[in-house]
Every structure is written in C-alpha cells, then in structure tokens.
N, C-alpha and C positions, 0 to 999 in steps of 0.2 A: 552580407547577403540578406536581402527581406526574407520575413518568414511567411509561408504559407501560409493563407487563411485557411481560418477552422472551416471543417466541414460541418454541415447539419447533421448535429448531434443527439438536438432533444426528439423524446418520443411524440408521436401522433395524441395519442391519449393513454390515459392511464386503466391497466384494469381494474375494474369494478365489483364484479363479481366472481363467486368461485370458481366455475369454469374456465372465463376471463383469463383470472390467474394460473390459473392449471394450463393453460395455451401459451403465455410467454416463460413459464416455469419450462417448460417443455423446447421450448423457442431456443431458450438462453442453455440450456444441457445441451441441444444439436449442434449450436453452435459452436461450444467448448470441442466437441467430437471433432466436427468438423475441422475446426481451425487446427487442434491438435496431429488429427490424420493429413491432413492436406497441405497445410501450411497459409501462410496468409496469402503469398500468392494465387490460391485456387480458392481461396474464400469467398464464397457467391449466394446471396440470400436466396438465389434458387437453391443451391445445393443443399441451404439450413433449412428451408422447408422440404424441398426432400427428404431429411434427415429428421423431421421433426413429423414428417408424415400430416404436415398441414399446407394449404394452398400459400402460394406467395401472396395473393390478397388479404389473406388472413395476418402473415409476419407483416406486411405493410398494415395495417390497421395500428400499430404499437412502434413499427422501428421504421421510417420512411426511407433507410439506405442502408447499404451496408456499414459505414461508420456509426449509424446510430447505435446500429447494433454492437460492434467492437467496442466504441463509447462503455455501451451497459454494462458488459465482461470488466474491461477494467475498470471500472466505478465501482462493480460489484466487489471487485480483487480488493481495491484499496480499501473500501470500508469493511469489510469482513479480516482482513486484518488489523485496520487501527481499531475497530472497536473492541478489539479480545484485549491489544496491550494498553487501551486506557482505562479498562478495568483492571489491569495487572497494575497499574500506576494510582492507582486510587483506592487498591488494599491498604487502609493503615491499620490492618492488622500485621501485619508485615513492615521490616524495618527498612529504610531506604533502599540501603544496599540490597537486602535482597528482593524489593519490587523492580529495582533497574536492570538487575541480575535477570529475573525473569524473564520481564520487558526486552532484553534483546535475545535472550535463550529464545521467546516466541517468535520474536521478528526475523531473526534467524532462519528459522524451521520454514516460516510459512514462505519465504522469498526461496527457499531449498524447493519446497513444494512446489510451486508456483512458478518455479524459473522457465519450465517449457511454456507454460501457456503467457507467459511475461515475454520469453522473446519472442514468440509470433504475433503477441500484439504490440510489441516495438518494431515488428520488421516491417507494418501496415501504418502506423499510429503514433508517429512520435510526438505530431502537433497533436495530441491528446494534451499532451503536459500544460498546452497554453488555455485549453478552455479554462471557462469559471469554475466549472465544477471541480476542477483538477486546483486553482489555487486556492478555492474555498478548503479544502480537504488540506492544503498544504499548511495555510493559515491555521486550522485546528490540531495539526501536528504539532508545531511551532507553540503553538499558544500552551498545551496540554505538557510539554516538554518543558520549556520556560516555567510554568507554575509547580512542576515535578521539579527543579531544582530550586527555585524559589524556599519549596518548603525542605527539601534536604540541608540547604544550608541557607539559612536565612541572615544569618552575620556577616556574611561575604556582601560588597558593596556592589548596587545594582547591575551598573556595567559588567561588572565581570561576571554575576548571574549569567544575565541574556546573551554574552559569549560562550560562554560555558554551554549553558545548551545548545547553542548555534551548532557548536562543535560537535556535541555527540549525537545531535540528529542529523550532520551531514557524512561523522563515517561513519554511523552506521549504517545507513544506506547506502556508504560507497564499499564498505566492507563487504556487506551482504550480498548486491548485485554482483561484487568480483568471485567471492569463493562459489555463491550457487551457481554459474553461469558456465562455470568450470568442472561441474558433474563431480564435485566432492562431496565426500560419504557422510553419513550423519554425525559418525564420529567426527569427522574432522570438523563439518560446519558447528557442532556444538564444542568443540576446542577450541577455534576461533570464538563465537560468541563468549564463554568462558574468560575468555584472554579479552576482550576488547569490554566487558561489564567491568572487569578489574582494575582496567586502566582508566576507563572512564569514573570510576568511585574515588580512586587512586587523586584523580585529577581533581576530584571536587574537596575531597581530606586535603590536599597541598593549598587546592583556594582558601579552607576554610580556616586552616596554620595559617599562612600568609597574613591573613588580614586580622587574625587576633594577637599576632605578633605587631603589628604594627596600632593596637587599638591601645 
C-alpha cells in the first residue's frame, strides 16, 4: 500500500520577538489542552485559538494547518526527551552501566508521561514518522547510541557494536511504547526499565567475553 504524502508541516515563520514567542508558547499549551481534552478527532485550529484566546489569523501567522501544528507537539515531545537522555549518556562521570541504567530509567518515565498526548498524536499523525524532521531526529538517536556503545565496549569488533545498539534502541522503544500505553504504574514501568537496562548491559559484558576469548 503507498504511503500517504506528508502533510505541510513546516511553520509560516519563525518568532522573533518576545511577545512573538509568548504567542506560539501559548499556541503550543492550547493545543496540548485541547488535543488531550478532545481527542484528535475534534482537534481544530479554531478550537486552539479559542483555547489560546488568540484570533486564528494570528495561529496561522506560525502554524499554516492543523498538521503543522501537531508536527510541532511531536517534534517538541521527541527533542525534549532525547535531549535529557543524551546528556544522561554523556555523563562520564558515571560508569557505563550506570549512564545506560539511567538512559532508559528516563526514557521510560518520560514515554509513561507522555503516553496520552503520544496516542492522540498517533491517532491523527502517523505519517509524522516519514517527514525529515522525524529521520533527522532518528539518525541522531541511532548515531548517539552507537557511539554510547562504541565507547562502553570498545574491544568488541565493529559489526557487532552497531548491532548491539541497533538492538537496544529498537526495544527500548518497543518496550516502552507496550508497558506505557497499557496504564501501568510507575512502579511497574520503572521495574520494567530496571530489568530491560540489566539485560541490555548483560548483553554488552557477554559481547565483550566473546570476543576476548576469541582474541
């Protein structure tokens, strides 16, 4: 089945000034409101300027549709989470284990957090995932993960590196999406993470045996 083209995504212009910003600051909060209360089915940039107490001339000046705007939410979502856990990955004050530890203890939490406003913008947006913006962001995951095992085990020969992370950036994201989506408690999503850091460490000690036994 072809996929549907992307919608117009990008913003009219960018703000400038501080008021400017205090306008789509304001925009991008109604929105969350909205989408949350309503659902994406009743999601309408009239109703966000309603809700934002500004004219819809004014949300067009920045967001020219409704997908630009949902665009922005999830663009916001994903970078305000990878930018917390790539400074969790770039503590070497901290020993591997427990920067990875961290790294999904956050990624955990914030996918818990974020699971209502994650399914309403999956239930409108799924061709989100194909814009640029969405592989740019993937590519810096991928890249940031790879160099985090890279330096955790550097003996281990490259192929099975860049496997290795393959692996534990794709469940943790399939972990994460299954336990938050299913309204379990923080206990449980941080038992889960717990359990899924230790297997993943697990996994990179049995690489890094492997291949000194064979050196």
């Amino acid at each position: 089945m072809p996929r549907a083209s992307n919608p117009v995504i990008s913003p009219r212009k960018k703000p400038r000034q501080l008021r400017s910003t205090q306008l789509v600051d304001d925009i991008l909060e109604a929105a969350v409101r909205v989408l949350l209360r309503d659902g994406g089915a009743r999601f309408t940039t009239v109703t966000v300027a309603r809700e934002a107490g500004v004219s819809v001339g004014s949300l067009y000046q920045y967001f020219p549709n409704k997908a630009a705007l949902l665009f922005r939410l999830q663009a916001d979502e994903w970078l305000e989470t990878w930018g917390g856990i790539e400074a969790i990955l770039d503590d070497e004050t901290r020993t591997p284990r427990e920067r990875l530890s961290r790294a999904v203890f956050a990624f955990f939490r914030s996918e818990r957090q974020e699971a209502a406003l994650r399914a309403a913008l999956d239930a409108v947006g799924a061709q989100f995932r194909d814009a640029p913006e969405a592989h740019a962001l993937g590519g810096r995951v991928t890249r940031k993960i790879r160099a985090f095992v890279d330096a955790a085990v550097p003996t281990v020969p490259r192929d099975a590196r860049i496997a290795a992370a393959d692996v534990i950036r794709t469940s943790m994201a399939a972990v994460a999406e299954t336990i938050t989506t299913r309204g379990r408690s923080l206990a449980d999503v941080d038992a889960c993470a717990r359990a899924s850091a230790d297997m993943y460490f697990s996994y990179l000690e049995a690489l890094e045996a492997r291949s000194a036994s064979r050196g």
